[in-house]
C-alpha positions as CSV (number, residue, x, y, z in Angstrom):
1,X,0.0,0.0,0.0
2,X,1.1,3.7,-0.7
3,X,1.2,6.2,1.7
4,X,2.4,10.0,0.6
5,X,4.6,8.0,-1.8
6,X,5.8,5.2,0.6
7,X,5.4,1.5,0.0
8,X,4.2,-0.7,2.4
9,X,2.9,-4.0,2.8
10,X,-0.6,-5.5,4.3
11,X,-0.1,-8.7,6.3
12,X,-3.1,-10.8,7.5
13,X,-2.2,-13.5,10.8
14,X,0.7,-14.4,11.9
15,X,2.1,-16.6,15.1
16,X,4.6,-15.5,17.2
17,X,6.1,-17.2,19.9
18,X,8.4,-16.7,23.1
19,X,10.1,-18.4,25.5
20,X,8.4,-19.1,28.6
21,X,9.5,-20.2,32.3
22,X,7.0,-20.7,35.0
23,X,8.5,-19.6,38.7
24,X,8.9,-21.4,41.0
25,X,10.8,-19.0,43.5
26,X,14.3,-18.7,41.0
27,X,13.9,-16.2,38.4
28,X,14.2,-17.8,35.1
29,X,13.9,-21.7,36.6
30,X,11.9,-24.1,34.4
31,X,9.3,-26.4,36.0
32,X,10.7,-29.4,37.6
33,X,9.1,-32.6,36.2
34,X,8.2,-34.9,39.1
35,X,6.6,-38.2,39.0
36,X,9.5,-40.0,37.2
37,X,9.8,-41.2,33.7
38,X,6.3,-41.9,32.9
39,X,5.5,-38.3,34.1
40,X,8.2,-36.6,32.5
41,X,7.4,-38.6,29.2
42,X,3.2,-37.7,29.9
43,X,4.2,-34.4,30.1
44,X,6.2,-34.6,26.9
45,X,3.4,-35.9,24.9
46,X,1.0,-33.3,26.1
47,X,3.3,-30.5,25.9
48,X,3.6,-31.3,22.2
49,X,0.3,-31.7,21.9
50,X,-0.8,-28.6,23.1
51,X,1.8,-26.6,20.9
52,X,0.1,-28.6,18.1
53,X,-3.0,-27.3,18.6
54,X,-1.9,-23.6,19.1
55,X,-0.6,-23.8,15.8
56,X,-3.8,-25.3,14.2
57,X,-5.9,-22.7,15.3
58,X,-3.5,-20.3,14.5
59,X,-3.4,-21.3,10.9
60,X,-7.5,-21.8,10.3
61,X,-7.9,-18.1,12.0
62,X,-5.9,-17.0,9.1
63,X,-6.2,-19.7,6.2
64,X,-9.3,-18.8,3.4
65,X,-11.0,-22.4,1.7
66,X,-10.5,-21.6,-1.8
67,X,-13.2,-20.4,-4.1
68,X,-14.8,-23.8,-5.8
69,X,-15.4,-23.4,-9.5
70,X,-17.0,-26.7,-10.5
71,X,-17.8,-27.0,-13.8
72,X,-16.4,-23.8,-14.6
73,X,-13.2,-24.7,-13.9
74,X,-12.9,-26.1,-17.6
75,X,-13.2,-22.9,-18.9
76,X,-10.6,-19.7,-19.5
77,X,-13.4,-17.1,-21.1
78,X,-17.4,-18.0,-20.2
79,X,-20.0,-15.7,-21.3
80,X,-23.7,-15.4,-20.5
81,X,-25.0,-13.0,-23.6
82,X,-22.0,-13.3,-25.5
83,X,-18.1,-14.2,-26.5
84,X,-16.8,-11.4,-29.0
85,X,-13.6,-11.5,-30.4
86,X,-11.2,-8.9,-32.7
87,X,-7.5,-9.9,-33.7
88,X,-5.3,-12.7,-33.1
89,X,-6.3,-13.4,-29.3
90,X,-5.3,-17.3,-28.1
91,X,-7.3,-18.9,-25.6
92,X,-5.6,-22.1,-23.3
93,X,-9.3,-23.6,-22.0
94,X,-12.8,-23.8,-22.9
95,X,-14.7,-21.2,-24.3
96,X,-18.4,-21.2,-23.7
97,X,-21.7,-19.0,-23.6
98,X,-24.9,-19.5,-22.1
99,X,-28.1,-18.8,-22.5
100,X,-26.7,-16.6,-25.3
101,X,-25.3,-18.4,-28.2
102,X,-22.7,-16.2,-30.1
103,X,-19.2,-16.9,-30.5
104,X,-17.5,-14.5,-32.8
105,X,-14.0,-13.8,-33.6
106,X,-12.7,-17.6,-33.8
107,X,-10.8,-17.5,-36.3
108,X,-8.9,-15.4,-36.6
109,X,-9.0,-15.9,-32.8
110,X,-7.0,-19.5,-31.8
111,X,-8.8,-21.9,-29.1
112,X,-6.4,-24.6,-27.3
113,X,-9.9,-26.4,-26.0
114,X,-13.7,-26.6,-27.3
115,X,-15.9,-23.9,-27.8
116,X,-19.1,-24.7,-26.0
117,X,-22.3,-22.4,-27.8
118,X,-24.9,-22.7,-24.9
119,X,-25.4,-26.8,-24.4
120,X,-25.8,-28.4,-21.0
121,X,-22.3,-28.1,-21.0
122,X,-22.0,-24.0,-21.0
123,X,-25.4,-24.2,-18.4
124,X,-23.6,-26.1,-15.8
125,X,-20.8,-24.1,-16.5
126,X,-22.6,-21.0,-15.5
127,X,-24.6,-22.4,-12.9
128,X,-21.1,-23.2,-11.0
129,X,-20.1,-19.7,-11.7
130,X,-23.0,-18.2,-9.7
131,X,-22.6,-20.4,-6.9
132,X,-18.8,-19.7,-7.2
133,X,-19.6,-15.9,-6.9
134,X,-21.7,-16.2,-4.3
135,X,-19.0,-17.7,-1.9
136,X,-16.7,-15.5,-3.1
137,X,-19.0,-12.4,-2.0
138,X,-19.9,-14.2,1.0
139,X,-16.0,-14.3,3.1
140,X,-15.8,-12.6,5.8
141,X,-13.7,-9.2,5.0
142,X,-10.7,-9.0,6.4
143,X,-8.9,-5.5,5.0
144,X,-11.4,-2.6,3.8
145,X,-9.2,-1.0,1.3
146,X,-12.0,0.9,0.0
147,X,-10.9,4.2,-1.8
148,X,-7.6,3.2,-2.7
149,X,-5.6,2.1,-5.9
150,X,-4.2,-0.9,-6.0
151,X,-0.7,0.2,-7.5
152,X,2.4,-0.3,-5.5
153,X,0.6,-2.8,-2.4
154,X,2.5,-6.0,-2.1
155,X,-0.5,-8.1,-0.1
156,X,-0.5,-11.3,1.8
157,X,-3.4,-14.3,1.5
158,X,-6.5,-12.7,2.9
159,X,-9.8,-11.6,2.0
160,X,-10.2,-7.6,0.9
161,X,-12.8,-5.7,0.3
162,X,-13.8,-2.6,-2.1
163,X,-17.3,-0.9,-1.2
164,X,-17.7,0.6,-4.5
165,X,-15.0,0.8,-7.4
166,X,-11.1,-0.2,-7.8
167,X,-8.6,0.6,-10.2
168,X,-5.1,-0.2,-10.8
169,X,-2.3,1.6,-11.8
170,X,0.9,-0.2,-12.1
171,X,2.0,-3.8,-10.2
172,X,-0.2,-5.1,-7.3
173,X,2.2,-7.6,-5.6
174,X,0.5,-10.6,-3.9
175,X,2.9,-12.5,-1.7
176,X,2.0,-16.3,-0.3
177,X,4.8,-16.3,1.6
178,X,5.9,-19.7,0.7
179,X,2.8,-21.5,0.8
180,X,0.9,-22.5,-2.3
181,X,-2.3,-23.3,-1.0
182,X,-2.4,-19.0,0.1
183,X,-6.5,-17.8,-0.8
184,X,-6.2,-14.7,-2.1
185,X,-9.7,-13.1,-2.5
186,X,-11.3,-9.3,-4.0
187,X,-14.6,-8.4,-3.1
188,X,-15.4,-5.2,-5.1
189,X,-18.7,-3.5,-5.3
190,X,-19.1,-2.6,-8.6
191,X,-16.3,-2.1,-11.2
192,X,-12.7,-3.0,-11.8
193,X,-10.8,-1.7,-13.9
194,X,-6.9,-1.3,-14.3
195,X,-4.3,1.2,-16.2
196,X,-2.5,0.5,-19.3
197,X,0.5,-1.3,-18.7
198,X,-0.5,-2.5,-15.2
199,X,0.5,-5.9,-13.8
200,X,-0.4,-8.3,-11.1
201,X,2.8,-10.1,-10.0
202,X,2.9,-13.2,-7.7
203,X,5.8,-14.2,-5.9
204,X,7.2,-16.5,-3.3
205,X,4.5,-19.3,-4.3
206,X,1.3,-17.3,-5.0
207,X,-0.2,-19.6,-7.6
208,X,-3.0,-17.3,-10.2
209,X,-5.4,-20.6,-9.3
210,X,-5.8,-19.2,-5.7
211,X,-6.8,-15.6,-6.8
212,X,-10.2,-14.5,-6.9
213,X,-12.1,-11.4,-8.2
214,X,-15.4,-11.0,-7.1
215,X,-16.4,-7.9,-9.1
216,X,-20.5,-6.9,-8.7
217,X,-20.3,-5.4,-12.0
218,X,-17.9,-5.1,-15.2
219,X,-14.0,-5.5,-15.5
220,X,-12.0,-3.5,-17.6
221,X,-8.8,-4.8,-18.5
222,X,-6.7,-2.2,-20.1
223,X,-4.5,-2.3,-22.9
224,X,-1.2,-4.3,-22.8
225,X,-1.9,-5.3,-18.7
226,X,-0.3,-8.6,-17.4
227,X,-3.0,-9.9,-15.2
228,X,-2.9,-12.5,-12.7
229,X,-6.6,-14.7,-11.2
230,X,-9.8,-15.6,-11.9
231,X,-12.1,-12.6,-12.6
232,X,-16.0,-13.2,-11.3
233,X,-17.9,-10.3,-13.0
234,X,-21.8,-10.1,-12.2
235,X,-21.9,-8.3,-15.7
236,X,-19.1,-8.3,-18.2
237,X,-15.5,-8.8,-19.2
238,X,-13.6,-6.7,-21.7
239,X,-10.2,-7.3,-22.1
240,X,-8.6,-4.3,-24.1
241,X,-5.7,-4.5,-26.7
242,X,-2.5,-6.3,-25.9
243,X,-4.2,-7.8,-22.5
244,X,-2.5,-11.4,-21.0
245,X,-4.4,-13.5,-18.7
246,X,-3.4,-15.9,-16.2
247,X,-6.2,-17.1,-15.1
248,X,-10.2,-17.0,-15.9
249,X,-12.8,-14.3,-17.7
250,X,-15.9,-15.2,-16.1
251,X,-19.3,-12.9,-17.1
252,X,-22.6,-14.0,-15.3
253,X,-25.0,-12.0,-17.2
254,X,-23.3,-9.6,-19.9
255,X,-20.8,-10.4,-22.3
256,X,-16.7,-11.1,-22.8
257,X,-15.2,-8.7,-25.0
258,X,-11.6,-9.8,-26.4
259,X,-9.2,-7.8,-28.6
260,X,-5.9,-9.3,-29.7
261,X,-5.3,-11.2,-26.1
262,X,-3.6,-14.1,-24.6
263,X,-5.6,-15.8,-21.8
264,X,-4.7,-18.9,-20.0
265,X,-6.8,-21.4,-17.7
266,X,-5.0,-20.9,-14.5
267,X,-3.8,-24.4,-13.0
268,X,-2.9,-25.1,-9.8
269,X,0.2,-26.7,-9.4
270,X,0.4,-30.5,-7.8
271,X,1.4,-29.8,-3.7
272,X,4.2,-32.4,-3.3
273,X,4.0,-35.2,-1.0
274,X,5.8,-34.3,2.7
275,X,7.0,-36.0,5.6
276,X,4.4,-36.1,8.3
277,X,5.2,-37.0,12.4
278,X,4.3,-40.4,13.6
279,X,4.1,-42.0,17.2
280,X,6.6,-44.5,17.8
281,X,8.5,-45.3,21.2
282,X,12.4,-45.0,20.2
283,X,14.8,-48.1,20.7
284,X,17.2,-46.4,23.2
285,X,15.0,-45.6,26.3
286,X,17.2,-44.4,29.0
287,X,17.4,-46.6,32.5
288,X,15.2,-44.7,35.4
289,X,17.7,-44.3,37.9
290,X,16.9,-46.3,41.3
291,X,16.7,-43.2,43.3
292,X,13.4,-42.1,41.4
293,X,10.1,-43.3,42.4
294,X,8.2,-46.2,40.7
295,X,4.9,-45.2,38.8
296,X,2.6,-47.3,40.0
297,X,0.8,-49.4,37.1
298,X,-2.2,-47.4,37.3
299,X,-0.8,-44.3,35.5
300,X,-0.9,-44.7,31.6
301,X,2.5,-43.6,30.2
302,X,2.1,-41.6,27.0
303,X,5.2,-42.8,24.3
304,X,7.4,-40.0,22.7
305,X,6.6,-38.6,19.7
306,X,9.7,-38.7,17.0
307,X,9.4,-37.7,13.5
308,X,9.7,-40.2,11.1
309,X,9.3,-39.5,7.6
310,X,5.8,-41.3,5.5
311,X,4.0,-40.5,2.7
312,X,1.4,-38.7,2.9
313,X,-1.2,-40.6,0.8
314,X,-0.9,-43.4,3.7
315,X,-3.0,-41.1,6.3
316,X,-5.3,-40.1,3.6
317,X,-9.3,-40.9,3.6
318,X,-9.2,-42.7,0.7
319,X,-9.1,-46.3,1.6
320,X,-7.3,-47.6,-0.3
321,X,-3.9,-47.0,1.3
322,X,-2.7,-50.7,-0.8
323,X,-3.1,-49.0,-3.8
324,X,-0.2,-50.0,-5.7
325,X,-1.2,-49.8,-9.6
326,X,-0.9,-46.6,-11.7
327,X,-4.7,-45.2,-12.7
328,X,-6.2,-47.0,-16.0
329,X,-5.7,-44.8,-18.7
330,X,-8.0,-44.6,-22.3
331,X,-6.9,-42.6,-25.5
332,X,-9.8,-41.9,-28.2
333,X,-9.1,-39.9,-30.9
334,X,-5.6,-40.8,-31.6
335,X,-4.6,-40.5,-35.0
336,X,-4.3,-44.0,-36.9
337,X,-1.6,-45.2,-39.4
338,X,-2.4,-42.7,-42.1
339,X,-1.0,-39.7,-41.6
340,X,-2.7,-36.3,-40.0
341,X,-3.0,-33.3,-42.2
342,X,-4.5,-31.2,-39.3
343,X,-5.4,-30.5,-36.1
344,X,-7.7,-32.9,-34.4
345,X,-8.7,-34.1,-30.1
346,X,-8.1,-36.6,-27.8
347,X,-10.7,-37.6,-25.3
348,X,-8.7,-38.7,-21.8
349,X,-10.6,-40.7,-19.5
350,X,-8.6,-41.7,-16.7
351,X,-9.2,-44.0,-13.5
352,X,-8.4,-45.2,-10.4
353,X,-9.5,-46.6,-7.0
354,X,-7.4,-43.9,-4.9
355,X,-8.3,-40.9,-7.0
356,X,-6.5,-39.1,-9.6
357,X,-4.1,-36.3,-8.6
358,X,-3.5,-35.3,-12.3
359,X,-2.7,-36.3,-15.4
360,X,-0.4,-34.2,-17.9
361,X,-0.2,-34.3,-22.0
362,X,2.8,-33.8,-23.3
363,X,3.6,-33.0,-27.7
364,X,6.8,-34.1,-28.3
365,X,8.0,-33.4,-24.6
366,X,6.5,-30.3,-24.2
367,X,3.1,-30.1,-21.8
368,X,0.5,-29.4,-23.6
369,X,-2.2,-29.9,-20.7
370,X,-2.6,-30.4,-17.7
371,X,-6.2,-31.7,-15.7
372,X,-7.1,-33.1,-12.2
373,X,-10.2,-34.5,-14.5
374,X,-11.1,-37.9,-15.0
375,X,-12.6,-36.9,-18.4
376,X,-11.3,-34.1,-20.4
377,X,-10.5,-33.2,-24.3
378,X,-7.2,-32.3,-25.5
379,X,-7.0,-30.3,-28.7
380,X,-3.6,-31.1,-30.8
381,X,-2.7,-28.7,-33.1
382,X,-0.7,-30.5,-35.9
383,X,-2.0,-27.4,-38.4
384,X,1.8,-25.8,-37.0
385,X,3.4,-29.1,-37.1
386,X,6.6,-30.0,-39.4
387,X,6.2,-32.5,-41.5
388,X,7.0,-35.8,-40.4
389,X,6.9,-38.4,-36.9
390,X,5.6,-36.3,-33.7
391,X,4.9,-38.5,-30.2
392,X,2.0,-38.0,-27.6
393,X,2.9,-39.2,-24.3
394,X,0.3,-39.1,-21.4
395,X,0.9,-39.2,-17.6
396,X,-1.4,-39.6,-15.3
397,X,-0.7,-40.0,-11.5
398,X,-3.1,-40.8,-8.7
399,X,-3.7,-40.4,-5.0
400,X,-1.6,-42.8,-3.7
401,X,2.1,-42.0,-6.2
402,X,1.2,-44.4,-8.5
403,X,1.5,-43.1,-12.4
404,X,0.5,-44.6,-15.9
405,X,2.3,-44.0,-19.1
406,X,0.3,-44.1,-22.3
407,X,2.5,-42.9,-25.3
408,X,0.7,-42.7,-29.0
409,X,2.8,-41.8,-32.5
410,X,1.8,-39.8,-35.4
411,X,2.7,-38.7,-38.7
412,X,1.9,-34.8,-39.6
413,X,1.4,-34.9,-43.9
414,X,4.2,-33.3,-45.9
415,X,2.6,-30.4,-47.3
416,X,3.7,-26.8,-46.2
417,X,2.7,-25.8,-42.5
418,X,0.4,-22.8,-43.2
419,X,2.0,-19.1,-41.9
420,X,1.4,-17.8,-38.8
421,X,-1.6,-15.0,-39.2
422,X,0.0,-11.5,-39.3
423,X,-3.2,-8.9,-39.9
């Protein structure tokens, strides 16, 4: 945030912690654990248990649930009147509208999914967005920044709150502080609407997927901005000249207006699996010493806890912790022996017992796709291709580490690769 020209930053939570003695007539003496070992190791275990629960409520006082999109989650621009397009704009996702039905602008416009042009498929769509919104609008505010620009704030994972209008002039900095997972949500009250050359950077592990923008009535995107989440308008989108998009252009009732853009399907990236602490009593329990008391039987004693390193798919709900066969993975669409002279789709179903954490699509190495879908279409777009032998391979990885390889081989036609579009 800016202050008579100063920078400073907004920070939402936070634990601290300090060293603590309890008295017992000696300044600065720690308790003295009676009752011998059992005691000393009871009061161990619930030392470490109460610490552990500090820090969980700590972190849910702070944390945000993120924003569900359901079956909008498919789709990088969704319209309700209509999509409009002008220039050589390139959607990554779906592209649907609904109740309207129009879809202009494609080509010269490029779409790396399927244009849906109202369907059940749009509907659903749109009826997730609505309920999407309406969680969005319904958090808790945390920071009223009501008044003020954007430009120059660096923010933490929070909910914040606009009673009216926001603009933004220059780079908003949103900061997860090393955690992924960080929610960052915008309530705004009626429009949005940013500066030419304005940006939204993320740093330190602020993923785009996690960034909502409830606006309660049109977005303005303008010219040339570098824009970062997933924008929730009650109205419309427009997205200016020159406009990139990491993220989602959602409209509820009004159109989405494109000109010459790049917008991408934001995708959160897979959290990796980490060590968590498990109960065990270690090997080299020290002697009690015949001076101390004995506990009488009576008195439970409560083992250590040590980390020890598991995955965590072990602890997880799933049941099937004995999973250990990759997901079963189906390829439709796959070019046969002859040879492709175009673009075509794969249809991807994917399944497994545990639960799929993702599955990626990779064109001659490079990903192509990625989905935490069991079902989902690929579009392959051999029009750009060389001439000559090009290799799918896909991945896909469930719940429990396991991972299936599926590679397919095709052969692009040799006729000239038509020119990239210049007007």
């Amino acid at each position: 945030m800016t202050s008579n020209g100063t920078s400073y930053t907004l920070a939402l939570g936070g634990v601290h912690h300090a060293d603590g003695y309890i008295s017992t007539g000696h300044a600065h003496t720690p308790r003295r654990l009676v009752g011998g070992a059992a005691a000393t190791l009871r009061g161990l275990g619930l030392l470490i248990l109460a610490l552990l629960a500090a820090l969980a409520l700590a972190s849910s006082a702070r944390a945000q649930a993120p924003v569900f999109l359901g079956a909008a989650d498919d789709f990088a621009v969704l319209g309700a009147s209509t999509v409009t397009n002008t220039g050589f704009t390139e959607v990554t996702g779906d592209v649907g509208v609904s109740p309207g039905t129009a879809v202009t602008g494609f080509p010269p416009g490029i779409v790396n999914g399927t244009i849906y042009s109202a369907g059940a498929v749009a509907a659903q769509a749109q009826a997730d967005l609505t309920a999407a919104y309406n969680d969005a609008e319904g958090r808790a505010c945390q920071v009223d920044l009501t008044g003020q620009d954007l430009g120059g704030m660096t923010l933490t994972d929070g909910v914040y709150c606009f009673s009216s209008s926001v603009g933004l002039t220059g780079t908003l900095t949103l900061d997860a502080q090393g955690d992924p997972n960080a929610v960052f949500i915008f309530q705004i009250g009626s429009t949005l609407t940013t500066a030419s050359a304005s940006s939204v950077n993320l740093i330190n592990g602020a993923q785009s997927c996690m960034v909502v923008w409830q606006v309660g009535s049109s977005a303005t995107l303008g010219t040339t901005t570098a824009f970062s989440g997933n924008v929730l308008a009650l109205t419309s989108n427009t997205a200016t000249t020159g406009v990139t998009v990491d993220g989602r252009l959602l409209a509820q009732n009004g159109a989405v207006t494109l000109d010459s853009n790049t917008v991408t399907r934001a995708q959160c990236a897979a959290v990796p699996v980490v060590s968590v602490p498990v109960s065990v009593v270690p090997p080299s329990v020290p002697v009690v010493p015949p001076s101390v008391p004995v506990v009488p039987a009576s008195v439970p004693v409560l083992p250590v806890f040590l980390p020890v390193s598991v995955p965590v798919s072990a602890a997880t709900s799933s049941g099937t912790a004995n999973d250990e066969a990759g997901p079963v993975v189906n390829v439709h669409g796959a070019p046969g022996a002859s040879c492709v002279p175009g673009d075509f789709r794969l249809r991807i179903l994917v399944r497994d017992a545990s639960g799929i954490r993702r599955v990626d699509v990779f064109l001659d190495g490079r990903l192509v796709e990625r989905s935490t879908r069991r079902q989902f279409y690929v579009w392959i777009r051999a029009e750009r291709l060389l001439a000559g032998r090009h290799t799918l391979r896909v991945v896909a990885h469930d719940r429990e580490g396991n991972q299936t390889v599926q590679t397919r081989g095709f052969t692009r036609c040799n006729r000239p690769v038509s020119p990239p579009f210049t007007g």
